[in-house]
N, C-alpha and C positions, 0 to 999 in steps of 0.2 A: 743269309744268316750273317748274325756280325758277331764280332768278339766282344764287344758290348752285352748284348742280347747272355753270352756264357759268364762274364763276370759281374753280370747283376743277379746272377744265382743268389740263393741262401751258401755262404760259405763257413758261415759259424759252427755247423756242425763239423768241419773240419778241423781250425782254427781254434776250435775250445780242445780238440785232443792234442793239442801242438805241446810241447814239454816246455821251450820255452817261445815268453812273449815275439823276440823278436823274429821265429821263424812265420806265422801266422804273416797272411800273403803270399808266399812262396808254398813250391810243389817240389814233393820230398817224392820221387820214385822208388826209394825204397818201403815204402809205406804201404802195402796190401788195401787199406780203408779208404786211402788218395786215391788210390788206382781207381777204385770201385766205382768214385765220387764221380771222378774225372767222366766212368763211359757212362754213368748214368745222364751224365749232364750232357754230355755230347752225344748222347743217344737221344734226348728229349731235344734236341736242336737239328739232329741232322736224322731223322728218322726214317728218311731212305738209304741210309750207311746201312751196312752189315757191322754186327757187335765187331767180327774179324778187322773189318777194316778200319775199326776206332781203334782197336786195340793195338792196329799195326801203326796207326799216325801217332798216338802216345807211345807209344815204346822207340820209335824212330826221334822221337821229341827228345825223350830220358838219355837216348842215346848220345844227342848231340853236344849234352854239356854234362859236367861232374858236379856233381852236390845236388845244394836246394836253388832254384830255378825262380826266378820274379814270375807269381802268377801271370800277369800279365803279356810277357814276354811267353812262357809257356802254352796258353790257350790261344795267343795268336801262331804260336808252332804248329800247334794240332789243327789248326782252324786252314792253315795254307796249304797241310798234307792231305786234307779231308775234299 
């Protein structure tokens, strides 16, 4: 699995709920609808994960740094704890 493969999701359904323009790209862990996005996606990528264990490599991600997070930079987090 690559981190490619996760960031060529559809992410506009995220992205269009963004408040403002410049957060769109970045992963706001306080966001309940991110979260959701996040393990669906990494659920349709890593589908011999346990939901448990998505849920423990993104939360372990959100933990690492304060604020909004460069997608990019975040989904290769998840992707190296997974």
């Amino acid at each position: 699995m690559s981190v490619e493969k996760v960031l060529n999701e559809d992410w506009d359904q995220i992205d269009n709920k963004k408040k403002r323009w410049e957060d769109r790209g970045f992963v706001s862990c306080d966001e309940p609808y991110e979260m959701d996005y996040l393990l669906k996606v990494f659920k349709k990528h890593y589908p011999y994960k346990t939901e448990s264990a998505i849920r423990a490599a993104i939360q372990s991600c959100c933990g690492e740094q304060r604020g909004n997070k460069p997608r990019a930079k975040f989904v290769a987090c998840v992707h190296s704890k997974l």
